[in-house]
VOLUM-50785 format. One record per residue: residue number from 1; residue in three letters; x, y negated, z of N, C-alpha, C, CB in turn. Coordinates in nm, 2 decimals, decimal comma. Atoms other than C-alpha are relative to their C-alpha. Last residue first. Glycine has a CB too. Example, Ala and Ser with C-alpha at 12.3 -4.5 7.8 and 13.67 -1.06 7.14 Angstrom:
MIDREN   num   residuo      n.u      n.v      n.w     ca.u     ca.v     ca.w      c.u      c.v      c.w     cb.u     cb.v     cb.w
MIDREN     2       SER    -0,09     0,11     0,00     1,37     0,11     0,71    -0,08    -0,11     0,08     0,04    -0,05    -0,14
MIDREN     1       ALA     0,09     0,12     0,00     1,23     0,45     0,78     0,09    -0,12     0,00    -0,10     0,00     0,12
END
This chain:
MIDREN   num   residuo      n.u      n.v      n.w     ca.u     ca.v     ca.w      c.u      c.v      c.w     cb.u     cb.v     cb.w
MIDREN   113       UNK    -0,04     0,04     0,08    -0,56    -1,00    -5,60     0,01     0,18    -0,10     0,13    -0,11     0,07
MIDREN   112       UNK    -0,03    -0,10     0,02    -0,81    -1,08    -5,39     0,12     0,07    -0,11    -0,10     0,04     0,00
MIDREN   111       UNK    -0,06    -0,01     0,10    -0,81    -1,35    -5,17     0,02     0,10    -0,02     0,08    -0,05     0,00
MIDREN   110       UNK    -0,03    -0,14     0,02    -1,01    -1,40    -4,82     0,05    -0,04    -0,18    -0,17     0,11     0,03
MIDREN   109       UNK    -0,09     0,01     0,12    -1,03    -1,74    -4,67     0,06     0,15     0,00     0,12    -0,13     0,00
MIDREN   108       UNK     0,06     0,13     0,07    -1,19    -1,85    -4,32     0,00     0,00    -0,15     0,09    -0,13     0,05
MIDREN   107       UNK     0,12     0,07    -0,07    -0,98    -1,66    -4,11    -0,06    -0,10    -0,10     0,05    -0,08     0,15
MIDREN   106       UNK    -0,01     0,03    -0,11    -0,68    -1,50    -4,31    -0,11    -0,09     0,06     0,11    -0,05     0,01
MIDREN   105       UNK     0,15     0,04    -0,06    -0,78    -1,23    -4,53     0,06    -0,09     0,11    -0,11     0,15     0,06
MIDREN   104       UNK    -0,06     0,07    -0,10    -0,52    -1,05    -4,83    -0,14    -0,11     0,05     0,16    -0,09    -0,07
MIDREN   103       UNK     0,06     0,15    -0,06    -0,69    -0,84    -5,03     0,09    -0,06     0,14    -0,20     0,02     0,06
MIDREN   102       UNK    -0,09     0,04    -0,08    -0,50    -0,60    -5,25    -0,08    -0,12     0,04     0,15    -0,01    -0,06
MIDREN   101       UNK     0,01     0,16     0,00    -0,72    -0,34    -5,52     0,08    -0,07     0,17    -0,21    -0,04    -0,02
MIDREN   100       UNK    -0,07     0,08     0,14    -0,66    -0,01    -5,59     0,02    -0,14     0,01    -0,10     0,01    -0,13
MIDREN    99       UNK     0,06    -0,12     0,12    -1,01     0,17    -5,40     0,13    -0,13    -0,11    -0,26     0,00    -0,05
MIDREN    98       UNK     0,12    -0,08     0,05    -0,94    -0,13    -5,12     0,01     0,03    -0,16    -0,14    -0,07     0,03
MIDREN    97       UNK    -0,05    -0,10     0,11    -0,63    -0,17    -4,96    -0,10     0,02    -0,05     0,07     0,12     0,03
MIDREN    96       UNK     0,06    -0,08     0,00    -0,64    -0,49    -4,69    -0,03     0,08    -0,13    -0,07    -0,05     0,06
MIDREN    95       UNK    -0,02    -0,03     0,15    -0,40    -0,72    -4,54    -0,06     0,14    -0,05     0,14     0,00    -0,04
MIDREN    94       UNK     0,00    -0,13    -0,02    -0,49    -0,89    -4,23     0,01     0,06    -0,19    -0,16     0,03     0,11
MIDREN    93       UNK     0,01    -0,07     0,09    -0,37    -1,24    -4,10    -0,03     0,16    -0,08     0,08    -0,04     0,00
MIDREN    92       UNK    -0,05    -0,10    -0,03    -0,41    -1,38    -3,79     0,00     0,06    -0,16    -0,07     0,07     0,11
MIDREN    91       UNK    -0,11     0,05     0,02    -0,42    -1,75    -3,76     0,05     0,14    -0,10     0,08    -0,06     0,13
MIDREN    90       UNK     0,04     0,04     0,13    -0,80    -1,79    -3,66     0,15     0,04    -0,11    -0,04    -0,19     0,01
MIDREN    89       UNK    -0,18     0,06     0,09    -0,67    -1,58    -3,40    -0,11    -0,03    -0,15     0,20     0,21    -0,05
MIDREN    88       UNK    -0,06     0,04    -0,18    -1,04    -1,50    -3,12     0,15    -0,04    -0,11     0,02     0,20     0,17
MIDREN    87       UNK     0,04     0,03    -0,15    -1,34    -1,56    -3,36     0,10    -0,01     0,09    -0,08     0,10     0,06
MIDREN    86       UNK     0,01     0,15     0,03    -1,16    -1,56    -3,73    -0,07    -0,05     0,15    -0,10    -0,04    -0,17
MIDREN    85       UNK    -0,08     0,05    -0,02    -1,01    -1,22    -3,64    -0,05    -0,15     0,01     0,09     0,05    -0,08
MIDREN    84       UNK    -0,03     0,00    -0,14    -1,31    -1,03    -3,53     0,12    -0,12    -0,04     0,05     0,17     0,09
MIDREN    83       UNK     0,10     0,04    -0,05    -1,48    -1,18    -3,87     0,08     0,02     0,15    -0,15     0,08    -0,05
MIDREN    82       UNK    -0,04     0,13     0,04    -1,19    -1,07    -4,11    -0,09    -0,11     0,13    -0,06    -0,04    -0,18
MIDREN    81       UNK    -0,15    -0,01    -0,09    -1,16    -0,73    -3,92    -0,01    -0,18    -0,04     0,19     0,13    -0,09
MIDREN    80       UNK    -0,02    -0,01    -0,16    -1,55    -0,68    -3,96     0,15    -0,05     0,02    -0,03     0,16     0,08
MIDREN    79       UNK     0,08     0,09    -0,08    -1,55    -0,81    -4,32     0,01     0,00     0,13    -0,12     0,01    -0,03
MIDREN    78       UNK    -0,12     0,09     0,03    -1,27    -0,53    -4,43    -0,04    -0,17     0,09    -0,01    -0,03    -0,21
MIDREN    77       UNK    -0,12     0,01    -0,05    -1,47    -0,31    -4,34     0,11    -0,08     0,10     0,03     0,00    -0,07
MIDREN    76       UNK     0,07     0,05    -0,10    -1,79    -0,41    -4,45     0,10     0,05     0,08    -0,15     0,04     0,02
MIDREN    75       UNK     0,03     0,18     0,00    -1,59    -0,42    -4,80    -0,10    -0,03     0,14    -0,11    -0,06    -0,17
MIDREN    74       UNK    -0,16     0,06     0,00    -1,41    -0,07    -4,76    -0,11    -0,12     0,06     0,12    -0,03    -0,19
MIDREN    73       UNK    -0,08    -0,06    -0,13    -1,80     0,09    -4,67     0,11    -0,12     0,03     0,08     0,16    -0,03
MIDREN    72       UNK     0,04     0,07    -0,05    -1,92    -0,07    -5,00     0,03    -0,01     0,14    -0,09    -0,01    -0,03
MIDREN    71       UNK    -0,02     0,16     0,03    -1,61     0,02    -5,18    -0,14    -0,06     0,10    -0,02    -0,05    -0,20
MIDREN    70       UNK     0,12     0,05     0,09    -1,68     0,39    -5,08     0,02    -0,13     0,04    -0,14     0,05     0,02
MIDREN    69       UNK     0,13     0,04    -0,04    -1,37     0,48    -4,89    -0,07    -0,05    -0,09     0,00    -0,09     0,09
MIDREN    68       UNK    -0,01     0,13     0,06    -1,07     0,63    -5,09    -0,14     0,03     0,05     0,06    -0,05    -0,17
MIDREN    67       UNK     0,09     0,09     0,12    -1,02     0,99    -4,93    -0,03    -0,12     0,00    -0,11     0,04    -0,03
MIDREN    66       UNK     0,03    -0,04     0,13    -0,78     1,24    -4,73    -0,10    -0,10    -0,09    -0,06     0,13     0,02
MIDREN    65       UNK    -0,11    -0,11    -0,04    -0,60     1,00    -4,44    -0,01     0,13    -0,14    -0,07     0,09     0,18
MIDREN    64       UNK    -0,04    -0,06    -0,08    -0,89     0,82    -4,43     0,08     0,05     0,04    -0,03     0,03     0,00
MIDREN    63       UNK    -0,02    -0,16    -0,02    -0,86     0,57    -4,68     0,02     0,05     0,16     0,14     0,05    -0,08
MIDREN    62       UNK     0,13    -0,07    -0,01    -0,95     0,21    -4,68     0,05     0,13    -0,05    -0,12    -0,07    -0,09
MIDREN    61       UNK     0,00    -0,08     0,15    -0,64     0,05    -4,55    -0,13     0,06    -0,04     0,10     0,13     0,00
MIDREN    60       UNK     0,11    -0,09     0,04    -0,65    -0,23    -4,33    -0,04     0,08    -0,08    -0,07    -0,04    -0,01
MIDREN    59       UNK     0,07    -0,06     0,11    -0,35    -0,35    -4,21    -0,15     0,03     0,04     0,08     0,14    -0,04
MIDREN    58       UNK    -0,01    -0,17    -0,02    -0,20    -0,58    -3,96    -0,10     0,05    -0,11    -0,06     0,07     0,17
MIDREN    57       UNK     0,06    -0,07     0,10    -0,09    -0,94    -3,89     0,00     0,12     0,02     0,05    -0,02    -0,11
MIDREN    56       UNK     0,01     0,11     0,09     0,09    -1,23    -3,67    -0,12     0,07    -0,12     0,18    -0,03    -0,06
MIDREN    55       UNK     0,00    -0,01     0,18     0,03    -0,99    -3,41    -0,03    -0,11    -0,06    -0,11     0,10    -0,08
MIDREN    54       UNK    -0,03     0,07     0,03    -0,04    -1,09    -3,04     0,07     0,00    -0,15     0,03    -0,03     0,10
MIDREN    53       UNK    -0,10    -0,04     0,07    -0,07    -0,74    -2,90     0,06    -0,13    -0,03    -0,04     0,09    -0,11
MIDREN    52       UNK    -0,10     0,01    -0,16    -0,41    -0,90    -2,74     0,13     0,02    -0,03    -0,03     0,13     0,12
MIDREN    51       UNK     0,01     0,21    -0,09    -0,48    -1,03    -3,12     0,04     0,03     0,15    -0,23    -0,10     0,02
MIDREN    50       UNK    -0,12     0,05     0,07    -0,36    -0,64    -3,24    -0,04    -0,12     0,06     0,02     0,02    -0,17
MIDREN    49       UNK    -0,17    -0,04    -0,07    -0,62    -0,51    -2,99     0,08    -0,07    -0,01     0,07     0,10    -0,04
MIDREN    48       UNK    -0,04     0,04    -0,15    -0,88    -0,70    -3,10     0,07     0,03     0,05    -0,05     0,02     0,08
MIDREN    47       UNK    -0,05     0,15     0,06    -0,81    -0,60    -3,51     0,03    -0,05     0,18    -0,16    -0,12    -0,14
MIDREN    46       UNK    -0,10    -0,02     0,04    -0,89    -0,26    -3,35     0,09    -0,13    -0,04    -0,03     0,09    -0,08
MIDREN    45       UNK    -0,07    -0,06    -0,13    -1,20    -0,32    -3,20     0,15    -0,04    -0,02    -0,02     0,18     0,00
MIDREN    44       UNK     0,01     0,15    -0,10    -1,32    -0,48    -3,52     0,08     0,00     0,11    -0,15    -0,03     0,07
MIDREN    43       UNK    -0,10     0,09     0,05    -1,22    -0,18    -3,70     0,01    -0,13     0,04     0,00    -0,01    -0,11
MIDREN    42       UNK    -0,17    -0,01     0,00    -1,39     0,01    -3,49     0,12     0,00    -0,01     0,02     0,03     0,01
MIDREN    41       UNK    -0,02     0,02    -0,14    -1,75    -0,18    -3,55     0,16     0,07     0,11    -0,14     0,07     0,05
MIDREN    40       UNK    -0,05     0,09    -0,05    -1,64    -0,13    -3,90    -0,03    -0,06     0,12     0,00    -0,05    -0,06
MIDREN    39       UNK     0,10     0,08     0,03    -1,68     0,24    -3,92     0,05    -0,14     0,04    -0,12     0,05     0,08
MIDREN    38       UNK     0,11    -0,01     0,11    -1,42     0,47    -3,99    -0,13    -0,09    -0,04    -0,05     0,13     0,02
MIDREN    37       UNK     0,11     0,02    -0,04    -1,16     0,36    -3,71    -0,07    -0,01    -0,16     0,00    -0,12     0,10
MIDREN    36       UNK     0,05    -0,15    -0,10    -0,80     0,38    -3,63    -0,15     0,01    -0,01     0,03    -0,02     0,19
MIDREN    35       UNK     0,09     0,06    -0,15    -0,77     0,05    -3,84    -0,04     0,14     0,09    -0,19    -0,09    -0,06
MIDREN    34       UNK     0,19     0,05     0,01    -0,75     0,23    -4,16    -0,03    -0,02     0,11    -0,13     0,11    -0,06
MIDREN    33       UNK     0,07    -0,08     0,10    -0,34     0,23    -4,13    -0,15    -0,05    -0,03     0,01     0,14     0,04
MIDREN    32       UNK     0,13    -0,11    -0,07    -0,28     0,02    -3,86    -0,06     0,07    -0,09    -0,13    -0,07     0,07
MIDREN    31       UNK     0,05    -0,08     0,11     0,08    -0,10    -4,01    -0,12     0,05     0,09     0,12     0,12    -0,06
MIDREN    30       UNK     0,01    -0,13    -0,06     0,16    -0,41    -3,77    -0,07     0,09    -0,14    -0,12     0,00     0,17
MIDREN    29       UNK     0,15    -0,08     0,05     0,28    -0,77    -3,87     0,02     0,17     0,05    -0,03    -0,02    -0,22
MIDREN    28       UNK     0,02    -0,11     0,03     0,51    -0,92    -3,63    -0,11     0,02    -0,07     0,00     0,05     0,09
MIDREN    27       UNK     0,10    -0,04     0,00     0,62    -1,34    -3,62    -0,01     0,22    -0,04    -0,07    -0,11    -0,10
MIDREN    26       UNK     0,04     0,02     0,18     0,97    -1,41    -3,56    -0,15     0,08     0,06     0,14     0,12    -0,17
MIDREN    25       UNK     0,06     0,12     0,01     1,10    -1,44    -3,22    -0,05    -0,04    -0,08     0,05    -0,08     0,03
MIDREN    24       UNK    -0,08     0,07     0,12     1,18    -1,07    -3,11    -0,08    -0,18     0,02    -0,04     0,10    -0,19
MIDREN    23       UNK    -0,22     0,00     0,02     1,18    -0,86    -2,83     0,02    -0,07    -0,11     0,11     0,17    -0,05
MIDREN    22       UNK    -0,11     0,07    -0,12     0,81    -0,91    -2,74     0,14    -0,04     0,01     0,01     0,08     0,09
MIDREN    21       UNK     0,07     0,14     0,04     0,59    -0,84    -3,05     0,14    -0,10     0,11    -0,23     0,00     0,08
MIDREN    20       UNK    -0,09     0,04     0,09     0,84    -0,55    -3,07    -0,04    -0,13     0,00    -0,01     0,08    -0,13
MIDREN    19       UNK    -0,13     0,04    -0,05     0,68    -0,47    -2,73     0,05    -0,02    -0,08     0,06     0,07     0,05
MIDREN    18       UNK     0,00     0,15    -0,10     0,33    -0,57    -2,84     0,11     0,00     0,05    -0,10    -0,02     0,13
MIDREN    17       UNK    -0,02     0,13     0,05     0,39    -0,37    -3,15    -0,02    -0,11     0,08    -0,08    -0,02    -0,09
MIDREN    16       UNK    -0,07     0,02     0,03     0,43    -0,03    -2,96     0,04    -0,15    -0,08     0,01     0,10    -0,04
MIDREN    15       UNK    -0,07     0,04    -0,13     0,16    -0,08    -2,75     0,10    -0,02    -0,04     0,02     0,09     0,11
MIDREN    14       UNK     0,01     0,14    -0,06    -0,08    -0,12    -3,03     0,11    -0,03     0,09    -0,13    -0,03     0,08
MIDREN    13       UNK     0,02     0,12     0,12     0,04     0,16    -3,25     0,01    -0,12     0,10    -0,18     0,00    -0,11
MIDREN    12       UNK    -0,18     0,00     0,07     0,07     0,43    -2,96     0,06    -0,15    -0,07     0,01     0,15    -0,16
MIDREN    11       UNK    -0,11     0,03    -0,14    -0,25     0,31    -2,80     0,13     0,03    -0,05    -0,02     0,10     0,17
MIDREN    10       UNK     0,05     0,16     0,03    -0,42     0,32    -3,22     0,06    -0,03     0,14    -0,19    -0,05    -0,02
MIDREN     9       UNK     0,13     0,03    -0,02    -0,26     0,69    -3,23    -0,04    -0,13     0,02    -0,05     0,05     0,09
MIDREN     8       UNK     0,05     0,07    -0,07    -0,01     0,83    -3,46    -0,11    -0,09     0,09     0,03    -0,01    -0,04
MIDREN     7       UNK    -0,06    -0,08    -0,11     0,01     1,08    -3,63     0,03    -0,12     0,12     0,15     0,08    -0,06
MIDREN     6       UNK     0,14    -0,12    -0,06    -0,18     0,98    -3,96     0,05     0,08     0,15    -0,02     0,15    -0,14
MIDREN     5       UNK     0,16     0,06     0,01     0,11     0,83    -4,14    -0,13     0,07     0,07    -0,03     0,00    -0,17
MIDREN     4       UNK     0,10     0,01     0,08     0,41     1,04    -4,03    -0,13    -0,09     0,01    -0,04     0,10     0,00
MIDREN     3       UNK     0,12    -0,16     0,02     0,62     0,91    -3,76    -0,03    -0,04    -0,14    -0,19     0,02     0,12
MIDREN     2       UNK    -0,08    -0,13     0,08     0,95     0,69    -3,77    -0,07     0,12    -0,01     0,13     0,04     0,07
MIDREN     1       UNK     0,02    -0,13    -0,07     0,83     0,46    -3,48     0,06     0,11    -0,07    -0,15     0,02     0,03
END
């Protein structure tokens, strides 16, 4: 898209990756910054989208925009996207930023590194 981080909206984001999802034949990951969504019931949401979208993958950052989420926050987060994904794309991959640290999460199997 070629926006700023934070200018974007989660229908901008999603729509735009279901048409890239579309024009190509290689798997798509998506940048969703912090999941459009502060709490993890709207990071759940959000992970849903990207599975309609049909994403190979997509972020989870734990920042707002201004500040590094409280690790216990990040980590129920992180859990909701791992949890929507392992119900409807066991397959889906999500990569997630917490306070410094790099978790990669595909259904079943979280790694931190």
């Amino acid at each position: 898209m070629g926006r700023v981080d934070g200018s974007v909206t989660r229908d901008e984001a999603v729509g735009d990756a279901a048409a890239i999802v579309a024009a190509v034949e290689i798997p798509v990951s998506a940048d969703f910054e912090n999941c459009f969504a502060h709490e993890p019931a709207g990071v759940a949401e959000t992970i849903e989208l990207g599975i309609g979208a049909e994403l190979a993958g997509c972020s989870v950052e734990d920042w707002d925009g201004e500040a590094i989420y409280d690790v216990g926050l990040a980590t129920e987060r992180v859990a909701a996207a791992a949890a929507a994904a392992e119900v409807a794309h066991p397959g889906l991959c999500t990569l997630s930023l917490q306070a410094g640290r790099r978790t990669t999460s595909t259904a079943g199997m979280t790694r931190a590194t």
